[in-house]
C-alpha positions in Angstrom: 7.4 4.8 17.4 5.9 5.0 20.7 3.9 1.7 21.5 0.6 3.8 21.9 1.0 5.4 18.6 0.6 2.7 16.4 -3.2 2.7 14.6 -5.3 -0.4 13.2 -8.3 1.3 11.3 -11.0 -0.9 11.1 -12.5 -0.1 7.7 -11.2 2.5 4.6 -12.8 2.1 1.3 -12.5 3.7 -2.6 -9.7 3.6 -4.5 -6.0 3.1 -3.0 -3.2 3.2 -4.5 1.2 3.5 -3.4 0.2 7.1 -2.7 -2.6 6.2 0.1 0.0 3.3 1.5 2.6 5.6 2.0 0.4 8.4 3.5 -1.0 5.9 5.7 1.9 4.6 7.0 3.1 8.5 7.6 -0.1 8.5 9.8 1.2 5.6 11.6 -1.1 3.3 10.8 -0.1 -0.5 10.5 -3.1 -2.3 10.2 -6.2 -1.5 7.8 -9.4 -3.7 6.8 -9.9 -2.5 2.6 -12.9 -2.6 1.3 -13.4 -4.9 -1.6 -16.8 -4.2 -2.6 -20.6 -3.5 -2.2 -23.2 -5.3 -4.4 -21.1 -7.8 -6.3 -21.7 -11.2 -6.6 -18.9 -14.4 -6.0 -17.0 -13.8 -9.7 -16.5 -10.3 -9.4 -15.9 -10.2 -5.7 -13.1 -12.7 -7.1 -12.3 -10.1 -9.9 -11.5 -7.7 -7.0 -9.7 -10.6 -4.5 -7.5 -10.6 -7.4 -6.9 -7.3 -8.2 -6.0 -6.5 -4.6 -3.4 -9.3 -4.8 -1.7 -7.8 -7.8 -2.0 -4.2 -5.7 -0.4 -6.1 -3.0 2.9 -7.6 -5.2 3.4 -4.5 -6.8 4.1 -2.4 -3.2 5.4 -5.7 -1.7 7.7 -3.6 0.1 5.5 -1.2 1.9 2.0 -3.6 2.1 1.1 -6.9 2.6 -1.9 -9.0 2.9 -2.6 -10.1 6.6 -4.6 -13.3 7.4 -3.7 -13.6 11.2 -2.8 -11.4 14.2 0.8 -13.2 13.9 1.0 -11.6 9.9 -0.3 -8.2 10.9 2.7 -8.6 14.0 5.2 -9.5 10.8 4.0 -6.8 9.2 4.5 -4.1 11.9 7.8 -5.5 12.6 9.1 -5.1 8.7 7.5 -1.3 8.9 5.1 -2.4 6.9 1.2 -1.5 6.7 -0.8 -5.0 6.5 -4.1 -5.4 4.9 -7.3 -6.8 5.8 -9.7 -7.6 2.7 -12.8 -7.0 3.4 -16.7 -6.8 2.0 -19.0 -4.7 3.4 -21.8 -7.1 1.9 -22.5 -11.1 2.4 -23.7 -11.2 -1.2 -20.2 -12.9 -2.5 -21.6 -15.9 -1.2 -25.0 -16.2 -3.2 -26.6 -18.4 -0.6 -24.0 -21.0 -1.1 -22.6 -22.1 2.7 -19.5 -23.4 1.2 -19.1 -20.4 -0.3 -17.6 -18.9 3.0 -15.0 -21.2 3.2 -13.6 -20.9 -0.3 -13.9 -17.3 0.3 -11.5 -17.7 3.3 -9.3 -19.9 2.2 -8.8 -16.7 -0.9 -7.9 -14.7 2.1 -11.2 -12.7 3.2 -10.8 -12.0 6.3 -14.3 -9.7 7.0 -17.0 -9.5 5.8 -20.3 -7.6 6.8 -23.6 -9.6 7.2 -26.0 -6.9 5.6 -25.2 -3.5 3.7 -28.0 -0.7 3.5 -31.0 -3.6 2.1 -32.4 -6.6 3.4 -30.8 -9.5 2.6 -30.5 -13.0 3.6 -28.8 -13.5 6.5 -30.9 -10.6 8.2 -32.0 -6.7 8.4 -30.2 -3.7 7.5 -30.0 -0.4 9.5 -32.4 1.2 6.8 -35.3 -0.8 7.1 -38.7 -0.1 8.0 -38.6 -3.2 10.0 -35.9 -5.0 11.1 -36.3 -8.9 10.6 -33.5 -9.5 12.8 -31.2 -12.7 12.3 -32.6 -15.4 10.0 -31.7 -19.0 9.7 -28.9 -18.6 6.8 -27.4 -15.7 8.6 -27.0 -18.3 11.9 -25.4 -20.7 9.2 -23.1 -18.0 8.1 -22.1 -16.7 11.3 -21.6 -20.2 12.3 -19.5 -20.9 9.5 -17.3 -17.4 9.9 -16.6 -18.3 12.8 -15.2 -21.6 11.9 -13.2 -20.6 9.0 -11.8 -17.1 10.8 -13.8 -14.1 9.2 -14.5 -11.3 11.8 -18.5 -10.8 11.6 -18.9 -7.2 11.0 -22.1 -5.7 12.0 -21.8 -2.0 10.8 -24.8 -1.7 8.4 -27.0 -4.1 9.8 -30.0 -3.4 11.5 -30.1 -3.2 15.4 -32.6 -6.0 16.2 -30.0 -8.1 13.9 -26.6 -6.8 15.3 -27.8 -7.7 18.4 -28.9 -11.3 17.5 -25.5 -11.4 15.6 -23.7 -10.4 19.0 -25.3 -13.4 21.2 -25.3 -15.9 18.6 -21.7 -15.4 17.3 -19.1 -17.5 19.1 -16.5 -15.3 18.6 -16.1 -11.5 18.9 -17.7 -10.0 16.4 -16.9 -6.3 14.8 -18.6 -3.3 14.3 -15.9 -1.9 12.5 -17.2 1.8 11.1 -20.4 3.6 13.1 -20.5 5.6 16.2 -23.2 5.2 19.1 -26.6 6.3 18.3 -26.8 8.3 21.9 -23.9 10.5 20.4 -25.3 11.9 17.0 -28.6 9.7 16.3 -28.5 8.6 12.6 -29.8 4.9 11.5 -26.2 3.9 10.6 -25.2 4.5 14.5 -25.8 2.1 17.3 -28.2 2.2 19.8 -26.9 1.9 23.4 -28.1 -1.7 24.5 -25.8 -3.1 21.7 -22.6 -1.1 22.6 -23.4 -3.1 26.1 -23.6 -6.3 24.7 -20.7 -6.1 22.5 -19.1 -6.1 25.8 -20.3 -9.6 26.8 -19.0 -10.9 23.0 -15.9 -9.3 23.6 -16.2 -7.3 20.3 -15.1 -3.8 19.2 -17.1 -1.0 17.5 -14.7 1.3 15.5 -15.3 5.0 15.9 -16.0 6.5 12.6 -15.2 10.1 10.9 -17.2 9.7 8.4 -19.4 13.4 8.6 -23.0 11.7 7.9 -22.2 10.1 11.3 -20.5 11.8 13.0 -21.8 15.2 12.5 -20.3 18.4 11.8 -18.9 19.2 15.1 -17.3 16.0 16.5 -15.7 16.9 12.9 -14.5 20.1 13.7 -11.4 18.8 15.8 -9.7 16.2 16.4 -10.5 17.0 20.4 -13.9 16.9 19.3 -13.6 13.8 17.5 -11.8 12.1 20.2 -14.6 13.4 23.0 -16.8 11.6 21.1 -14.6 8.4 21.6 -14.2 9.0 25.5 -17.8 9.1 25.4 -18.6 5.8 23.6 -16.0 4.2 26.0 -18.3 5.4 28.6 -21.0 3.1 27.2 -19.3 0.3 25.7 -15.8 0.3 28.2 -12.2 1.0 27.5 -11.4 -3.0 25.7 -14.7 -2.2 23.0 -13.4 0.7 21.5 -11.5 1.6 18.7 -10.9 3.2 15.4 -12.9 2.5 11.9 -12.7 5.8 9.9 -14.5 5.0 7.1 -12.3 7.0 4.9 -12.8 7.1 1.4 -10.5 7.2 -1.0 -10.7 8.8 -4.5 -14.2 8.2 -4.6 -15.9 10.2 -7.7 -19.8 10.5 -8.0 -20.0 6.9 -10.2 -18.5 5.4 -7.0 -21.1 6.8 -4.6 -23.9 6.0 -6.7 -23.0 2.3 -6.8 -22.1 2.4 -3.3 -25.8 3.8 -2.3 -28.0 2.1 -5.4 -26.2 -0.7 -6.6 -28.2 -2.6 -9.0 -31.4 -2.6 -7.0 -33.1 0.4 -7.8 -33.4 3.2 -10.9 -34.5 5.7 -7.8 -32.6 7.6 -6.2 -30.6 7.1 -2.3 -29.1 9.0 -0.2 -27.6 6.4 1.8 -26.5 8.5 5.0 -26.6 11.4 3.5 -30.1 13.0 2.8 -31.8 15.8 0.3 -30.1 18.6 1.8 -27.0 16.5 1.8 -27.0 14.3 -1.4 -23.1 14.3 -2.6 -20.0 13.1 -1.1 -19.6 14.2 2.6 -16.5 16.0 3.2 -13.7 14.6 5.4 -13.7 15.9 8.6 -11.9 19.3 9.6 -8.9 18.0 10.6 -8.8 14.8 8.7 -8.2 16.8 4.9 -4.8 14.6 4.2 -4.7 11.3 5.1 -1.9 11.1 7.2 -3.9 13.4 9.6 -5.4 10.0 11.4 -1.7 10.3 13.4 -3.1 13.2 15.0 -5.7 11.0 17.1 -3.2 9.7 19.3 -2.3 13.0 20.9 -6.2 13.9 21.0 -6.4 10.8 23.1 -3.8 11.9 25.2 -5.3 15.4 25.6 -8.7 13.4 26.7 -7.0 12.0 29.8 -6.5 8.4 28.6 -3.4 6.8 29.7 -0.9 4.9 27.4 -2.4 2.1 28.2 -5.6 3.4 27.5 -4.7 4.8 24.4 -3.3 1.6 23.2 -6.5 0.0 23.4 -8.2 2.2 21.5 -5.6 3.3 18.4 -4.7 -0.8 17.9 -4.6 -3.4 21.1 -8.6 -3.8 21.3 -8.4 -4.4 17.1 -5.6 -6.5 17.5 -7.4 -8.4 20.7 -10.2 -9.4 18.6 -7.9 -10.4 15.0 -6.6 -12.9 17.6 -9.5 -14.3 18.5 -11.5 -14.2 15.3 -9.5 -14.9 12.1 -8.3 -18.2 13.6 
């Protein structure tokens, strides 16, 4: 495999199983953060810590369960596809400081300050008003930081991403969005934080996902990949990388809890809309899986060199692994 082929996607979610390993490593990818849940509170955010760990032991030979850049290295190495467990919520840690460090020492390795509410530690991209970072959330970063879990920044409001991006002492993740400048949509990010991600030394993953990315950077994969040459025009060659936000096996009961959780008996959209209201479909020329392999030759097509192209489908992921899950 050539070095520049190799692909560390930021964030997947839904159901996996030895048929997504195996089509993912088909796609060439070696590195993945997994989404371990939503809404759910410390005991079942353990239920699902542990249920991943079974998961892992039972493909042992294809998969295993990265703490460090050095394990994700093993892992490429043994041609295998390491995983990153992730949340995309801070609610596993109910308040509780020490909470994060028990959490890390289980293996988390990411977790993601707000989802789509208010919470705690700060605002959420689908707020009225963004509160921006509050006092826990400092606490939490601090602690994340400390412990080695990559701050990710993907749901949470702008005002607060960009508090989270100065205050963090590490490089911090925005691991599945695309820049607001691009295709405008409250989940994207505004210009003036793809900046100051430089200045953290963080790395916003390029998403597929069609509610962001819109239907015609979905309609290639030279589409798709314009869209990245563009954000690297804001944000600079060592910010950018890949975060999908693929889905996998998601039925209708998985969406709903994903969007309402326990919080409301109304009805959300999340970023979809009215005219949009059920699962997007994948993009055009990601149908199978395995189709993320084709991004490296789009990238290629774009001008970038193998150097360049490095950087985007793994080195800039792997950059910041190295300097944040220490």
């Amino acid at each position: 495999m050539r070095n520049d082929a190799m692909i560390f996607d930021g964030l997947q979610c839904g159901h996996f199983d030895r048929a997504v390993f195996e089509s993912l490593l088909k796609g060439t990818v070696r590195c993945v953060t997994v989404t371990l849940g939503f809404w759910e509170n410390a005991v079942e955010s353990m239920d699902s810590i542990a249920r991943w760990r079974e998961m892992a032991r039972a493909n042992a030979d294809i998969v295993s369960i990265a703490q460090n850049a050095a394990d994700i290295d093993r892992a490429v190495a043994e041609g295998k596809l390491a995983l990153l467990l992730g949340f995309q919520n801070a609610m596993l840690f109910e308040g509780r400081i020490a909470f994060v460090e028990l959490f890390a020492d289980m293996g988390v390795r990411v977790v993601q300050l707000t989802y789509n509410n208010q919470n705690d530690l700060g605002g959420s991209c689908y707020e009225e008003h963004d509160s921006g970072l509050a006092r826990y959330g400092k606490e939490v970063i601090r602690e994340m930081n400390r412990t080695g879990i990559l701050v990710d920044l993907s749901h949470v409001g702008n005002r607060t991403t960009l508090d989270a991006v100065k205050f963090s002492q590490k490089p911090v993740a925005i691991s599945h969005a695309n820049a607001d400048s691009l295709y405008p949509h409250k989940r994207n990010k505004t210009d003036d934080v793809l900046k100051a991600l430089k200045d953290n030394g963080g790395v916003i993953g390029c998403a597929t996902y069609r509610n962001i990315a819109g239907d015609h950077y979905c309609a290639s994969v030279d589409n798709w990949c314009d869209m990245v040459a563009r954000t690297v025009e804001i944000a600079g060659i060592d910010h950018v990388g890949i975060g999908t936000d693929r889905s996998h096996n998601t039925t209708q009961k998985d969406l709903d809890w994903m969007r309402t959780g326990r919080w409301t008996r109304g009805i959300d959209y999340g970023a979809g809309s009215a005219a949009r209201p059920g699962k997007a479909p994948p993009a055009d020329w990601f149908r199978d899986v395995q189709n993320i392999g084709e991004i490296t030759d789009g990238l290629r097509r774009k001008g970038f060199s193998a150097e360049e192209v490095a950087k985007i489908t793994h080195g800039n992921w792997r950059r910041v692994y190295e300097a944040s899950l220490a």
